[in-house]
PDB file of N, CA, C and O in Angstrom:
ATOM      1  N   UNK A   1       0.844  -1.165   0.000  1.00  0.00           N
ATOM      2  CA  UNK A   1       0.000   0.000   0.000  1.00  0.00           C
ATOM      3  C   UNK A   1       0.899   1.240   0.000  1.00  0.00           C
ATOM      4  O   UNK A   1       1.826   1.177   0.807  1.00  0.00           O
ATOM      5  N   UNK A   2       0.836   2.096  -0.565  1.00  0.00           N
ATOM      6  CA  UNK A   2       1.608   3.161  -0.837  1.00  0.00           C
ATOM      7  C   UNK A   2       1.088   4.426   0.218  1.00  0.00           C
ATOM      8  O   UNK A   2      -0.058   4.638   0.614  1.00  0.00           O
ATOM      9  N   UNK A   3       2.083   5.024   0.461  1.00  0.00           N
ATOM     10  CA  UNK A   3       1.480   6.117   1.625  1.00  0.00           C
ATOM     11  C   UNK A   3       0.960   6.895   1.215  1.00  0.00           C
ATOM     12  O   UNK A   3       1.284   7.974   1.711  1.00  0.00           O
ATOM     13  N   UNK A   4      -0.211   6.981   0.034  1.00  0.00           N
ATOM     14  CA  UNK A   4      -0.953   8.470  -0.250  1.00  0.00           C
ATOM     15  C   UNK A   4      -2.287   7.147   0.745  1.00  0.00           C
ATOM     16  O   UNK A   4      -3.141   7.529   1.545  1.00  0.00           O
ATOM     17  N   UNK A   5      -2.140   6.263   0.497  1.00  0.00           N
ATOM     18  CA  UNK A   5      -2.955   4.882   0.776  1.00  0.00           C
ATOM     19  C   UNK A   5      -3.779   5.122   2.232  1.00  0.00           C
ATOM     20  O   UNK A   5      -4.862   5.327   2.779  1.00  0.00           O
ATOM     21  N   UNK A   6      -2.023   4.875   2.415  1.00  0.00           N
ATOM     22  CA  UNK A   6      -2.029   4.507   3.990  1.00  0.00           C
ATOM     23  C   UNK A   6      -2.641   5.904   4.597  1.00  0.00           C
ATOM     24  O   UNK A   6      -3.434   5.761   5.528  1.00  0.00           O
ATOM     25  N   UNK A   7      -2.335   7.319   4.138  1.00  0.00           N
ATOM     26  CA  UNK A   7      -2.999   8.847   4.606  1.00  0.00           C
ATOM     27  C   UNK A   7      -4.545   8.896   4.608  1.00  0.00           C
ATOM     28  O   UNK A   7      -5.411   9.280   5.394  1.00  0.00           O
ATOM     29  N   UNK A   8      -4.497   8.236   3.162  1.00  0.00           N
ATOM     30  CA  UNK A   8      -6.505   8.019   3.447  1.00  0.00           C
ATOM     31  C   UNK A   8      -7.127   7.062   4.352  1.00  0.00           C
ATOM     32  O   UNK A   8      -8.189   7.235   4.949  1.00  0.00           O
ATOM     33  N   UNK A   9      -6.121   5.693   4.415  1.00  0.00           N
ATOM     34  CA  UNK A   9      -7.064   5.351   5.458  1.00  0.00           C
ATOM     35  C   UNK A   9      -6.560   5.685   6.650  1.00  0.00           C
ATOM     36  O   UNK A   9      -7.363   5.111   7.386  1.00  0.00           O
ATOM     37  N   UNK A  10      -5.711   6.268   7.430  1.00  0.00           N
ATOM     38  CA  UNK A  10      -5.551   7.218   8.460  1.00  0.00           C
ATOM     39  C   UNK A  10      -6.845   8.483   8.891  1.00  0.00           C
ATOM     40  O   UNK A  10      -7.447   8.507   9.965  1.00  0.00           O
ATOM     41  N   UNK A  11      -7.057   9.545   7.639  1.00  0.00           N
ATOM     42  CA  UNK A  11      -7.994  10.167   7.806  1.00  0.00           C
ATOM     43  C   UNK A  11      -9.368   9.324   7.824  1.00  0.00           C
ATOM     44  O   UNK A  11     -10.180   9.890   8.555  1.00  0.00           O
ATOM     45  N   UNK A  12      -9.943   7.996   7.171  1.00  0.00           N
ATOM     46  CA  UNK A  12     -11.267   7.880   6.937  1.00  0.00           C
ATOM     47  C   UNK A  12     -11.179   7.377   9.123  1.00  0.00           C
ATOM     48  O   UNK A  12     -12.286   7.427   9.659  1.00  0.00           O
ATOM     49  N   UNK A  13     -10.239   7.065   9.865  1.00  0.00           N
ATOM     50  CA  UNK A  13     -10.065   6.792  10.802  1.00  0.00           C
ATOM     51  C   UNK A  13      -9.751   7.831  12.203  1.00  0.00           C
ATOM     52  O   UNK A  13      -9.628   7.531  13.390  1.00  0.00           O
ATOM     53  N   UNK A  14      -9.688   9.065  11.553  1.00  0.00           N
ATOM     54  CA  UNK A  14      -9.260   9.730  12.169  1.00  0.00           C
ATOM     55  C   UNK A  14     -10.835  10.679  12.822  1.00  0.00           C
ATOM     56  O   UNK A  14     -11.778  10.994  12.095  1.00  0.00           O
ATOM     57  N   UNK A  15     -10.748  10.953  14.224  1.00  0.00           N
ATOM     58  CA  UNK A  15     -12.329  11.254  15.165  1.00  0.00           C
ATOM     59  C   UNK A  15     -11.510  12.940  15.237  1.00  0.00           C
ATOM     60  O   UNK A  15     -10.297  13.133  15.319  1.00  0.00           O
ATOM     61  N   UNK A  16     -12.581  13.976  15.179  1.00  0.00           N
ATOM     62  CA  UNK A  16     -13.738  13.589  14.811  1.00  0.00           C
ATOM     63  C   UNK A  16     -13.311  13.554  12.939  1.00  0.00           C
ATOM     64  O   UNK A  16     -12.243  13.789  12.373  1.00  0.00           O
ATOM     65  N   UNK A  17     -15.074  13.036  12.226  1.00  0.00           N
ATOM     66  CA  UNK A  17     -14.870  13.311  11.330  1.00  0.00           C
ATOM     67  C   UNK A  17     -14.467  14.093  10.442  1.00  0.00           C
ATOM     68  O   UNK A  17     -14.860  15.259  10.397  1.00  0.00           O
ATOM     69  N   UNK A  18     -13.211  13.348   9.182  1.00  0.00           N
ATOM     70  CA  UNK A  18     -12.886  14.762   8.309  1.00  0.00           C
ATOM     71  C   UNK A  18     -13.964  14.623   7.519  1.00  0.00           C
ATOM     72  O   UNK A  18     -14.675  13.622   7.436  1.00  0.00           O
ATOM     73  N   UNK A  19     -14.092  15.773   6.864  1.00  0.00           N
ATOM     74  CA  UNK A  19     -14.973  16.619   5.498  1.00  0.00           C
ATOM     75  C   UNK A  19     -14.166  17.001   4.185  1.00  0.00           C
ATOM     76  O   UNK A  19     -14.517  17.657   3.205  1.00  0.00           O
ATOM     77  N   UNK A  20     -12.943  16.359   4.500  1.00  0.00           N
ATOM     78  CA  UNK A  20     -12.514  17.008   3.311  1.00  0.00           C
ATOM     79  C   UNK A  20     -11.428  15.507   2.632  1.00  0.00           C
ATOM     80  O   UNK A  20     -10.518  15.783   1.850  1.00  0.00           O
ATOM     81  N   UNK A  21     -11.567  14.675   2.862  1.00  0.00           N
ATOM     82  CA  UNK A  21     -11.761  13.155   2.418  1.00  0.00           C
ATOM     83  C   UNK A  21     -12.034  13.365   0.619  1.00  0.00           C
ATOM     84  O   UNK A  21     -13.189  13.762   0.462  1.00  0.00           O
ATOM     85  N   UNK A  22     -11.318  13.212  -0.692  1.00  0.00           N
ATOM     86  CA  UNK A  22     -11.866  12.959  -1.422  1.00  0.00           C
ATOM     87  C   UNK A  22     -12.088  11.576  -1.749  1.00  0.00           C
ATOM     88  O   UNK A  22     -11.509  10.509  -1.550  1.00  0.00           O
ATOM     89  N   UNK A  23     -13.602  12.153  -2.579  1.00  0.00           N
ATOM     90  CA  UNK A  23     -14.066   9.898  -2.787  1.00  0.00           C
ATOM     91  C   UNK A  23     -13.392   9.406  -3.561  1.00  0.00           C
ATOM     92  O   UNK A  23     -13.214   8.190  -3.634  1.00  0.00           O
ATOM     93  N   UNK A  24     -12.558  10.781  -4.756  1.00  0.00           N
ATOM     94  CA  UNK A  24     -11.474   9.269  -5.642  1.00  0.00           C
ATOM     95  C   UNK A  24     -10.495   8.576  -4.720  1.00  0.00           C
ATOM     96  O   UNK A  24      -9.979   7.498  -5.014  1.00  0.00           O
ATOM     97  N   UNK A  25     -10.220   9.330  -3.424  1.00  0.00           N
ATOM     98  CA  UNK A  25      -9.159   8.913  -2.366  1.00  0.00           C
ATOM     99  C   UNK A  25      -9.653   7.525  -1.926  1.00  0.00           C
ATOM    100  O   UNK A  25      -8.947   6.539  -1.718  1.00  0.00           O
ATOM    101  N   UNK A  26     -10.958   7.621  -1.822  1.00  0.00           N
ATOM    102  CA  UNK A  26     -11.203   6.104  -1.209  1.00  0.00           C
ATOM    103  C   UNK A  26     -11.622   4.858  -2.092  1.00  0.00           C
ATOM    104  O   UNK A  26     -11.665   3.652  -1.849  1.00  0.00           O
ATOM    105  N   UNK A  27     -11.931   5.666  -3.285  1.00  0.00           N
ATOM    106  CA  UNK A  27     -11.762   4.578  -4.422  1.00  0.00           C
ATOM    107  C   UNK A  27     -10.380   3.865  -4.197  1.00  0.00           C
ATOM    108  O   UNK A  27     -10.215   2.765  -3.670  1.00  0.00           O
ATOM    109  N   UNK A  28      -9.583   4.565  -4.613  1.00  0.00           N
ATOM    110  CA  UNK A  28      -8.254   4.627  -4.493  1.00  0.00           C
ATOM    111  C   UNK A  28      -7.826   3.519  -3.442  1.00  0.00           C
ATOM    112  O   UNK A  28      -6.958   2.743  -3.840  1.00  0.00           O
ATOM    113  N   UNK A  29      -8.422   3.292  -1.860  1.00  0.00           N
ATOM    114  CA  UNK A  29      -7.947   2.574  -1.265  1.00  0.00           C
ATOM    115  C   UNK A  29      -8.338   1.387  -1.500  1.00  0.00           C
ATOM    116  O   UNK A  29      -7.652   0.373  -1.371  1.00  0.00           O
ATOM    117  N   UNK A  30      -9.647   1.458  -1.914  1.00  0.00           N
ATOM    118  CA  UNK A  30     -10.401   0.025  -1.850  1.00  0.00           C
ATOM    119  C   UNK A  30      -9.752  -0.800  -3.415  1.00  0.00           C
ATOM    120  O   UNK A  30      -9.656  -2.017  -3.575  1.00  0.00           O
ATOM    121  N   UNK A  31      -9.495  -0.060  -4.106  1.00  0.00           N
ATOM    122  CA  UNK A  31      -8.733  -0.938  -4.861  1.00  0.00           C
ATOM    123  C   UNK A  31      -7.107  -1.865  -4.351  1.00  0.00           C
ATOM    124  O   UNK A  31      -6.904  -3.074  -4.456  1.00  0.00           O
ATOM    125  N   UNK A  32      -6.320  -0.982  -3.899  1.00  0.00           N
ATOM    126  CA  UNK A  32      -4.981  -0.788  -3.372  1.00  0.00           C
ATOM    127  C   UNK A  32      -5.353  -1.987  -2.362  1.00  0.00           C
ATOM    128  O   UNK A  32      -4.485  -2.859  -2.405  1.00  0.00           O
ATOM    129  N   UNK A  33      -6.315  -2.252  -1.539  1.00  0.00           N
ATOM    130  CA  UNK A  33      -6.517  -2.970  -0.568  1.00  0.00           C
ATOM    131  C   UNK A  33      -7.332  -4.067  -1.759  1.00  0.00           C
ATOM    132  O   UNK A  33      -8.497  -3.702  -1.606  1.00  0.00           O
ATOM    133  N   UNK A  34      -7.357  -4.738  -2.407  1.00  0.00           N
ATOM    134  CA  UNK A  34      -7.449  -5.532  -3.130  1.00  0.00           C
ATOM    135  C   UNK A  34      -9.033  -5.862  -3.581  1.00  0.00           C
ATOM    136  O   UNK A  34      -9.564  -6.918  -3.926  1.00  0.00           O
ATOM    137  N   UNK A  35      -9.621  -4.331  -3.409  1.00  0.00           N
ATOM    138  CA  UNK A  35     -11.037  -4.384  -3.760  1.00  0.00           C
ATOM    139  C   UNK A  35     -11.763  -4.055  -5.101  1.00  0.00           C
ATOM    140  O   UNK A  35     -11.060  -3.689  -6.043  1.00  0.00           O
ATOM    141  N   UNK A  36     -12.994  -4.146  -5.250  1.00  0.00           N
ATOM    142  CA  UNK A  36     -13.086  -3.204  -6.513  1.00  0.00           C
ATOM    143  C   UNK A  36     -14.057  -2.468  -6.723  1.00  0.00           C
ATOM    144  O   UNK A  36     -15.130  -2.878  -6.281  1.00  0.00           O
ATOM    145  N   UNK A  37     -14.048  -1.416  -7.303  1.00  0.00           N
ATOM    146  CA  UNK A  37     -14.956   0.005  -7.357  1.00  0.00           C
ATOM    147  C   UNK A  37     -15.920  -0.074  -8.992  1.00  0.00           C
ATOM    148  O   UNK A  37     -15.493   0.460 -10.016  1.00  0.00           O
ATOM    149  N   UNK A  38     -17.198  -0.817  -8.925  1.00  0.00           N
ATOM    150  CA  UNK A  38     -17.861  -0.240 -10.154  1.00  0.00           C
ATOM    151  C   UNK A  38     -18.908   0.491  -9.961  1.00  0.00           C
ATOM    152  O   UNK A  38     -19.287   0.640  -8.799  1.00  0.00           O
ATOM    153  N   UNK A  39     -19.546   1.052 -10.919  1.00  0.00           N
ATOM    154  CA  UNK A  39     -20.539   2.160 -11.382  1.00  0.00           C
ATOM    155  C   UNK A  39     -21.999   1.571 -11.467  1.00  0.00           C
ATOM    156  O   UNK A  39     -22.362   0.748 -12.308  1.00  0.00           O
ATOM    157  N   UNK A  40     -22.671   2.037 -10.611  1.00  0.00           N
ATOM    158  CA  UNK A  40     -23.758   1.901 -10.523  1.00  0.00           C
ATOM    159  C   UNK A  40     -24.359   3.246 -11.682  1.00  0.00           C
ATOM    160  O   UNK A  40     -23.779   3.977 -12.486  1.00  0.00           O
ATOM    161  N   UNK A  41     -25.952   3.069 -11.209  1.00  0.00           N
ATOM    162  CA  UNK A  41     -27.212   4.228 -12.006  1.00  0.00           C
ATOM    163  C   UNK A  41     -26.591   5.421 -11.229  1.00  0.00           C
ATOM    164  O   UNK A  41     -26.203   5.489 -10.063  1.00  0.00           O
ATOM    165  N   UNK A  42     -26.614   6.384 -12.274  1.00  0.00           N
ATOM    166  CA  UNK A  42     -26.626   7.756 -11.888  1.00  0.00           C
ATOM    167  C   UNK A  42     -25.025   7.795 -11.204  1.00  0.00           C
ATOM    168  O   UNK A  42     -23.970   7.488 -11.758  1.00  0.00           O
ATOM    169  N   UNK A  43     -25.222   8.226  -9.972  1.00  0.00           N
ATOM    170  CA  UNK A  43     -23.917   8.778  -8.935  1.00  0.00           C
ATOM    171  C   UNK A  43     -23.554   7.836  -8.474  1.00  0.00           C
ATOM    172  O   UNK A  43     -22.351   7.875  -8.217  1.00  0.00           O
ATOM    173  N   UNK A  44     -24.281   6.501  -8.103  1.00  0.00           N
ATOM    174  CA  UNK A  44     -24.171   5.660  -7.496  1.00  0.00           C
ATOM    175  C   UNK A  44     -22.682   4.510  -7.915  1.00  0.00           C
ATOM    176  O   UNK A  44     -22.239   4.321  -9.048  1.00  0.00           O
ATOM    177  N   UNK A  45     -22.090   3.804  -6.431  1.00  0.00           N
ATOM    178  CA  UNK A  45     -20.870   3.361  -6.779  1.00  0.00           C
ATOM    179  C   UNK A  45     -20.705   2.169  -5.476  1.00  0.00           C
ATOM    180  O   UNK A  45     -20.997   2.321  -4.290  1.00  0.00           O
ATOM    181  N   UNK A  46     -20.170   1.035  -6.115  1.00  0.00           N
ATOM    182  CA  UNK A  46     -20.505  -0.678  -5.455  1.00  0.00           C
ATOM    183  C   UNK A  46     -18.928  -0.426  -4.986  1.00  0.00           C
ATOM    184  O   UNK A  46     -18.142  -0.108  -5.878  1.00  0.00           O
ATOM    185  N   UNK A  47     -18.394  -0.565  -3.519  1.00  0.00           N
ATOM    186  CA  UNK A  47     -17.430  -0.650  -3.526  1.00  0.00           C
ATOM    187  C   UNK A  47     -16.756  -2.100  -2.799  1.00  0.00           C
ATOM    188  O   UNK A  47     -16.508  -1.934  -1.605  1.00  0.00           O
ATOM    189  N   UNK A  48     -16.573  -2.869  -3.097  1.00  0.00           N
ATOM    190  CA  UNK A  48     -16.299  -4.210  -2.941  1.00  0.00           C
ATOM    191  C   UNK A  48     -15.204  -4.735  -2.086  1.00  0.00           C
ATOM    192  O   UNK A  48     -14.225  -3.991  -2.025  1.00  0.00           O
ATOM    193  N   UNK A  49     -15.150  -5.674  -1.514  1.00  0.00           N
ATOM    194  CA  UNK A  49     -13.876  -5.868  -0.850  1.00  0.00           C
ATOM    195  C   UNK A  49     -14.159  -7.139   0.093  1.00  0.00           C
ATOM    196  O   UNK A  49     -15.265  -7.217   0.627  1.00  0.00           O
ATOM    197  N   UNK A  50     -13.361  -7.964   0.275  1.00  0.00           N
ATOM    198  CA  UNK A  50     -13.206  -9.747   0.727  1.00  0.00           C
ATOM    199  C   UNK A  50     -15.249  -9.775   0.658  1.00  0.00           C
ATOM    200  O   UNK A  50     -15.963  -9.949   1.646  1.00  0.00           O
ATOM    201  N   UNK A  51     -15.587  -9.622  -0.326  1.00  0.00           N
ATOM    202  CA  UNK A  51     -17.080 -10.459  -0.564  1.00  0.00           C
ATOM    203  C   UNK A  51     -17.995  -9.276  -0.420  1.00  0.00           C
ATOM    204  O   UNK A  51     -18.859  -9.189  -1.292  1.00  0.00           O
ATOM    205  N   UNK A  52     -17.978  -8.487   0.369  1.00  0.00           N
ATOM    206  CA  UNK A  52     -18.904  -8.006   1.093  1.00  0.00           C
ATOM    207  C   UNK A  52     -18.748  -6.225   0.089  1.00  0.00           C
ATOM    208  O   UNK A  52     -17.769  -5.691  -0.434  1.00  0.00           O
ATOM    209  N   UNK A  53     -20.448  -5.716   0.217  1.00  0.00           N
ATOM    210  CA  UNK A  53     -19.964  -4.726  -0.648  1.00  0.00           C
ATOM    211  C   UNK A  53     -20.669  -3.594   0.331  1.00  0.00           C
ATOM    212  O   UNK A  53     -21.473  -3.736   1.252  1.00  0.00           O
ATOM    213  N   UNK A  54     -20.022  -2.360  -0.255  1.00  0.00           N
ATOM    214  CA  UNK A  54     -20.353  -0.935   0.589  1.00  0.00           C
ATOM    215  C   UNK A  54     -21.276   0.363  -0.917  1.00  0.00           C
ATOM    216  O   UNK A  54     -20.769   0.823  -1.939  1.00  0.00           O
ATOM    217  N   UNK A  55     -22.238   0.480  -0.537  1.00  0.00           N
ATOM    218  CA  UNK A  55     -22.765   1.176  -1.439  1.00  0.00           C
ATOM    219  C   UNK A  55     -23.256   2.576  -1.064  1.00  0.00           C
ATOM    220  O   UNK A  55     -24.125   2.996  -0.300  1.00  0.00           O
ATOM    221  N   UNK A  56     -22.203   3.244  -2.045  1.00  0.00           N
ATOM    222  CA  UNK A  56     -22.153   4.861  -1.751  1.00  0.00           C
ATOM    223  C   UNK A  56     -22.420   5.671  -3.428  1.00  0.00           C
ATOM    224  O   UNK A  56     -22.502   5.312  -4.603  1.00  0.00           O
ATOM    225  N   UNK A  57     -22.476   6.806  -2.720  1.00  0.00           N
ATOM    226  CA  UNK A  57     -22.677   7.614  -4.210  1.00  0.00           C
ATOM    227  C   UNK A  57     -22.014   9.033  -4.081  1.00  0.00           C
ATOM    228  O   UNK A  57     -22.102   9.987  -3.307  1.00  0.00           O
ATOM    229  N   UNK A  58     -21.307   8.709  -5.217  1.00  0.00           N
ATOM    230  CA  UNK A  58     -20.394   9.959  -5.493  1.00  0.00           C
ATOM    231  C   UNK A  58     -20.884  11.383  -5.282  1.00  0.00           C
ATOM    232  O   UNK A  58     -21.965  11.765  -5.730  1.00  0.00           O
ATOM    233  N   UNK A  59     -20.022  12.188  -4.557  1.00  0.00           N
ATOM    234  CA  UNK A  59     -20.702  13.147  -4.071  1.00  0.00           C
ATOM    235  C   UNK A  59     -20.411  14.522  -5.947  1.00  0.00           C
ATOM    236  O   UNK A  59     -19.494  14.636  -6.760  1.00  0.00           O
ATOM    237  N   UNK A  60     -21.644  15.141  -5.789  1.00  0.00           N
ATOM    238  CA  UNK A  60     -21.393  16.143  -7.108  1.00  0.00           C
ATOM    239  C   UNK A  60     -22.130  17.335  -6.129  1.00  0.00           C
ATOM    240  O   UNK A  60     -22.779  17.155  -5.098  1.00  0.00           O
ATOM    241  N   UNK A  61     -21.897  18.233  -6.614  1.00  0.00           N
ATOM    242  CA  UNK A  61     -20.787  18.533  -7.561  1.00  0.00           C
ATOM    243  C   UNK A  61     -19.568  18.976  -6.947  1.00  0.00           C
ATOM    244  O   UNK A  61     -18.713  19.567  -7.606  1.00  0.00           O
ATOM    245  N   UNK A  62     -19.427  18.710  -5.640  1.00  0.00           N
ATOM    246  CA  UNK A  62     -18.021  18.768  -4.994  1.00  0.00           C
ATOM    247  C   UNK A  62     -17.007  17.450  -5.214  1.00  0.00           C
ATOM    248  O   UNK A  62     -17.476  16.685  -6.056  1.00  0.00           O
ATOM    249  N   UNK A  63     -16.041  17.114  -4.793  1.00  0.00           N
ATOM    250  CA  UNK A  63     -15.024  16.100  -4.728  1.00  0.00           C
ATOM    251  C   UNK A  63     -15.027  15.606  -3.604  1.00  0.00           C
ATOM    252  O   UNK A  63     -14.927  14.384  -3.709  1.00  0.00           O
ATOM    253  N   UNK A  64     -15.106  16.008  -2.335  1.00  0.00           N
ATOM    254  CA  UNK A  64     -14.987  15.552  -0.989  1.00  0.00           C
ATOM    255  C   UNK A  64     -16.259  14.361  -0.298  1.00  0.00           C
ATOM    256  O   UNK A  64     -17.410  14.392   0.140  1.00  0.00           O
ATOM    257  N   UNK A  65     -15.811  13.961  -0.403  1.00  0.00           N
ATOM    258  CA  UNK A  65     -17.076  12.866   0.442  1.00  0.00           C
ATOM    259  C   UNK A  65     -17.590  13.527   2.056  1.00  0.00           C
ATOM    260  O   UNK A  65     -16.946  14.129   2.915  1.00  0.00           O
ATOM    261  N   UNK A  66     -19.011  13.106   1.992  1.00  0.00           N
ATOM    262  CA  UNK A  66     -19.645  13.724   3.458  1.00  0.00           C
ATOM    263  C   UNK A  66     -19.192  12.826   4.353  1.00  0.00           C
ATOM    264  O   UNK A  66     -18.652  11.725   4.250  1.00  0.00           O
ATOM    265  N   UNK A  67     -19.617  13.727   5.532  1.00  0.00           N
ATOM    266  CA  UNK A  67     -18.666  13.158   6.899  1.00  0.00           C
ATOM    267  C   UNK A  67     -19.826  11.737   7.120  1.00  0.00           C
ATOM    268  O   UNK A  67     -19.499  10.829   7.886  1.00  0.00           O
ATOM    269  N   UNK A  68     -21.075  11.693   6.417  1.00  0.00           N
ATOM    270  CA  UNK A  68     -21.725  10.517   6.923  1.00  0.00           C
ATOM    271  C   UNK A  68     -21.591   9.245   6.118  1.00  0.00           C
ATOM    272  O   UNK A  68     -21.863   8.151   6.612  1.00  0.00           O
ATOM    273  N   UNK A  69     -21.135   9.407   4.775  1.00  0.00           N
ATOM    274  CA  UNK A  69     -20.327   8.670   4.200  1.00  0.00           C
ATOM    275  C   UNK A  69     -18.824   7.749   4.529  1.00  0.00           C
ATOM    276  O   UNK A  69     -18.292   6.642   4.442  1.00  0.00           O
ATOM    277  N   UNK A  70     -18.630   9.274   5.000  1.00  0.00           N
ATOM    278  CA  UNK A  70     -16.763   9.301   5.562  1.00  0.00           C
ATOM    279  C   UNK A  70     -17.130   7.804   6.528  1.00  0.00           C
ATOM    280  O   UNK A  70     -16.587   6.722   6.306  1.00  0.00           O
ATOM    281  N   UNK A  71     -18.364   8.097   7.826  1.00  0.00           N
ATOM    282  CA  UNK A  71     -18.394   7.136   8.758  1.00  0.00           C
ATOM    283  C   UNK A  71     -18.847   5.600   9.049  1.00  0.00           C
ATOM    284  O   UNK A  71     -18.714   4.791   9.967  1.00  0.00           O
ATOM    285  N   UNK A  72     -19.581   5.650   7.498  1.00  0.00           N
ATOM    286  CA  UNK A  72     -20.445   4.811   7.303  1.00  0.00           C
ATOM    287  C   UNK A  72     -19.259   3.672   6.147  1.00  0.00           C
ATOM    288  O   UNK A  72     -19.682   2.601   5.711  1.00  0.00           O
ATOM    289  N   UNK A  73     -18.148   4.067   5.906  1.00  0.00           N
ATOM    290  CA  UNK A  73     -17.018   3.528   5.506  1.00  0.00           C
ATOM    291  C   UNK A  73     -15.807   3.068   6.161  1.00  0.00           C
ATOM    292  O   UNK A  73     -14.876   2.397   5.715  1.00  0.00           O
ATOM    293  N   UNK A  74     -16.041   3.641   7.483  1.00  0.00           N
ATOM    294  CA  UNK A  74     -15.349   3.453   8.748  1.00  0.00           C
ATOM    295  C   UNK A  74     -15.528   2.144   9.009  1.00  0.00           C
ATOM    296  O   UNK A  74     -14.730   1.210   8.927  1.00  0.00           O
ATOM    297  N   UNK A  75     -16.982   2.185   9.423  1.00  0.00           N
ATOM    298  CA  UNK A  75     -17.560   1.160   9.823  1.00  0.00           C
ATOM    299  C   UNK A  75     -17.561  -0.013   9.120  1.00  0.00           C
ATOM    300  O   UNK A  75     -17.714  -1.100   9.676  1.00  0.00           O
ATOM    301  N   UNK A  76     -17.378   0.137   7.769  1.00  0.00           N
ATOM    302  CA  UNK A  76     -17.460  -0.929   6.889  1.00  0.00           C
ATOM    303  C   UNK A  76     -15.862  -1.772   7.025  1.00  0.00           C
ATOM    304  O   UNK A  76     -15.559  -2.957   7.164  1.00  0.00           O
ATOM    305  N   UNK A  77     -15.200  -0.714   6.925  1.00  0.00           N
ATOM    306  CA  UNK A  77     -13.808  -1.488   6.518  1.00  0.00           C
ATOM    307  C   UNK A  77     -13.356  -2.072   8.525  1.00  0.00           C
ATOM    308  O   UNK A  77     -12.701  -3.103   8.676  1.00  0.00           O
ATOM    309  N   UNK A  78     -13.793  -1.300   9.707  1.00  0.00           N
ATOM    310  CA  UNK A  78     -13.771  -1.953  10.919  1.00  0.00           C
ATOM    311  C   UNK A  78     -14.458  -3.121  10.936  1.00  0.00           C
ATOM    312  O   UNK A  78     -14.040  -3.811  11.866  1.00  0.00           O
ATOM    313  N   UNK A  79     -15.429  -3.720  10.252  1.00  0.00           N
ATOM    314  CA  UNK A  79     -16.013  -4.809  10.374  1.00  0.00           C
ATOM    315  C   UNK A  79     -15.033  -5.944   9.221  1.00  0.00           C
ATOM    316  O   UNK A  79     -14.564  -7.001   9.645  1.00  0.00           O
ATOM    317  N   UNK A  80     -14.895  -5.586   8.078  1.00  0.00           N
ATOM    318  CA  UNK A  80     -13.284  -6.014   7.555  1.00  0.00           C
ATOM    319  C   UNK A  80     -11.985  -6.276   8.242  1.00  0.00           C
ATOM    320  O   UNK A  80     -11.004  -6.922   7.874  1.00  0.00           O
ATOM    321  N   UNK A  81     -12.249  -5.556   9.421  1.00  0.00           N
ATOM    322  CA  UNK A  81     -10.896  -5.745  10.202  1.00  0.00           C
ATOM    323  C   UNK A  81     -10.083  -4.906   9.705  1.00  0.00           C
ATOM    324  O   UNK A  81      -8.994  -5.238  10.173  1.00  0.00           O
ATOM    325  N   UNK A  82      -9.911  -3.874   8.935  1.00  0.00           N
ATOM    326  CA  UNK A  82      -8.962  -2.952   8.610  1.00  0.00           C
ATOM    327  C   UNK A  82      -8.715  -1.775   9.088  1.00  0.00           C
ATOM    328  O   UNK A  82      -9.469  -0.821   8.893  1.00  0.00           O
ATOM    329  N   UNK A  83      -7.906  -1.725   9.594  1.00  0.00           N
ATOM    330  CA  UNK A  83      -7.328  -0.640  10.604  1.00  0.00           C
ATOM    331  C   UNK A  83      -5.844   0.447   9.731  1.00  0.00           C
ATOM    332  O   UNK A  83      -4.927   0.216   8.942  1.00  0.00           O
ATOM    333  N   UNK A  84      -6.288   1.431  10.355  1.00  0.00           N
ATOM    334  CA  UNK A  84      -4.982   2.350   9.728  1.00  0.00           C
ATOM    335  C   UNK A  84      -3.523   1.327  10.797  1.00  0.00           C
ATOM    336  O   UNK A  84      -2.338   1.639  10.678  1.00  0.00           O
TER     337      UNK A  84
END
């Protein structure tokens, strides 16, 4: 995992929530962490990883993902067992 990697998942971990998280950043991890990111309808985006999937939607027309997103990805990858 490369340390722009390891910074995002530091921040998606870091209390309180950041706001300024971009979602290609966490695309970005969930691939790197051996997952995979496809395209749903509209904004919508399947983000995959050991079986289990996380379904979010790209935030427009900003870049930054919301902090309830941010947490609700927390939670996903803590139940994965993945820790910064």
């Amino acid at each position: 995992m490369k340390a722009k990697h390891r910074k995002t998942l530091a921040a998606i971990f870091a209390k309180p929530t950041k706001a300024n998280i971009k979602f290609i950043d966490i695309e970005s991890l969930v691939k790197a962490l051996g997952g995979e990111v496809r395209e749903g309808d509209g904004s919508r985006v399947v983000l995959e990883l050991s079986g289990t999937r996380e379904y979010a939607h790209r935030p427009h027309p900003g870049k930054e993902a919301k902090k309830y997103m941010v947490e609700k990805i927390r939670e996903w990858l803590t139940s994965l067992e993945v820790t910064p």
